[in-house]
VOSELUM-581930 format. One record per residue: y, z, x of N, C-alpha, C in turn. Coordinates in steps of 0.1 Angstrom, whole numbers, padded with zeros to 4 digits, always signed. Each point is the difference from the previous one (the first is absolute). Example, Ala and Ser with C-alpha at 12.3 -4.5 7.8 and 13.67 -1.06 7.14 Angstrom:
// residues 2
-0057+0078+0132+0012+0000-0009+0012+0000+0009 +0011-0007-0004+0011+0000+0009+0011+0008-0008 
***
This chain:
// residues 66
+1214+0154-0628-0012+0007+0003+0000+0005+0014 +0006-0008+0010-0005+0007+0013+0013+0014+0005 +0012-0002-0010+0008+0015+0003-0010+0008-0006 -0006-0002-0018-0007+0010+0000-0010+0009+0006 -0011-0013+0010-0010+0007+0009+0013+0005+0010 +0006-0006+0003+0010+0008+0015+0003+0015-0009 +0007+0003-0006+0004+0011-0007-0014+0010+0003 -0013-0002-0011-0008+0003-0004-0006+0009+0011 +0001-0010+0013-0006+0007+0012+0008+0006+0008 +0012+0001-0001+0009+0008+0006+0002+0016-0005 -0005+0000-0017-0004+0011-0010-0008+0007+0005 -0014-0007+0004-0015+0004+0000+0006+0011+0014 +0003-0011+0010+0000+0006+0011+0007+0013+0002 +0014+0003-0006+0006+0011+0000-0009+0009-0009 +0001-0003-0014-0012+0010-0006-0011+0006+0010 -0007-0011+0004-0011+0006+0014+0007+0014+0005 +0006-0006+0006+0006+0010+0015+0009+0014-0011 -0003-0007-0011+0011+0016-0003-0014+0010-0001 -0010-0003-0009-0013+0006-0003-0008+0003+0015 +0004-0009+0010-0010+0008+0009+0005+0010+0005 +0017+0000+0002+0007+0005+0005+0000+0019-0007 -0002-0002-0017-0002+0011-0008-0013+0006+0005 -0010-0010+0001-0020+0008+0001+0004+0004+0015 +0006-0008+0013-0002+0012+0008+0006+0010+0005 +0012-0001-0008+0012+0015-0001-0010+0010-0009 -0007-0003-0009-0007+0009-0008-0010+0004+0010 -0009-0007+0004-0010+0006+0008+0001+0005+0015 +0014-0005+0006+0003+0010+0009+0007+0014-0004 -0001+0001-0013+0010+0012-0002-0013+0011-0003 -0015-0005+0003-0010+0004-0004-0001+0001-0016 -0001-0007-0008+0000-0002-0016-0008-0012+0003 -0012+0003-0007-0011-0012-0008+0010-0008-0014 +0004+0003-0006+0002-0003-0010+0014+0001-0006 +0004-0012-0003+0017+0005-0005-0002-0009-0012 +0003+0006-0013+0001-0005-0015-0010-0001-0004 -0012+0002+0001-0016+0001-0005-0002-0016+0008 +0006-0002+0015-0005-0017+0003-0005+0010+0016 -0011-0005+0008-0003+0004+0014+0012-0007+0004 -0002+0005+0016+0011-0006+0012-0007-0017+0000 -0012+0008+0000-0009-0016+0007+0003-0007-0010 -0002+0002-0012+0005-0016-0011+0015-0005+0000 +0010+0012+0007+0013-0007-0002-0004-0009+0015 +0000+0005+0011-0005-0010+0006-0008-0010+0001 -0008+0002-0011-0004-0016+0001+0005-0008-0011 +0004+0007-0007+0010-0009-0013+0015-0008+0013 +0002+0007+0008+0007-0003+0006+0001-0010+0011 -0015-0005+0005-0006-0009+0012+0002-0009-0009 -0010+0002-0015-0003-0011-0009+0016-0009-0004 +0011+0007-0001+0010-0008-0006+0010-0006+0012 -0003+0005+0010+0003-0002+0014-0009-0015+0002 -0009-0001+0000-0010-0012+0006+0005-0014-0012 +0007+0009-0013+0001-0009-0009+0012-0011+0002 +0005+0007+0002+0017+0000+0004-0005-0009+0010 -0006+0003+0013-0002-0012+0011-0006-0011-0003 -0010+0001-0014-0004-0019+0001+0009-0005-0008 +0012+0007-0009+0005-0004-0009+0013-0009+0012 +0006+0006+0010+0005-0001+0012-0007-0017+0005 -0015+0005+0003-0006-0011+0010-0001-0010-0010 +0001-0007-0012-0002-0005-0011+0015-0011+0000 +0010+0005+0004+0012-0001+0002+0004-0008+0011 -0008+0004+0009+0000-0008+0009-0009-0012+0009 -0008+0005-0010-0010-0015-0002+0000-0010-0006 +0010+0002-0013+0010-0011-0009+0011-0003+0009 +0009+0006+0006+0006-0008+0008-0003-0007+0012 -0004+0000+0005-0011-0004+0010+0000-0019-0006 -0007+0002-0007-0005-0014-0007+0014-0009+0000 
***
């Protein structure tokens, strides 16, 4: 179980950073909108699986800890 949370959140995290990385290449290229999604929802699809990725992270390390 705990490679799986390790994995899991190592996923989230890159996923994150690829989607923010997409919303603000799209909206600095001046484009609202790329695929019928705004900039602003890839970015925040992208904070969201980013923050996920970190408790899945901090979770990991509060089981070892003990």
């Amino acid at each position: 179980m705990e490679r799986f949370v390790l994995w899991l959140g190592r996923a989230a995290g890159l996923l994150g950073l690829v989607l923010v990385a997409v919303g603000a290449a799209v909206r600095l290229a001046g484009s609202y909108w790329l695929g019928g999604f705004q900039a602003g929802t890839l970015l925040l699809a992208g904070i969201a699986s980013m923050t996920f990725g970190c408790f899945c992270m901090l979770s990991m390390l509060a089981q070892r800890a003990r």
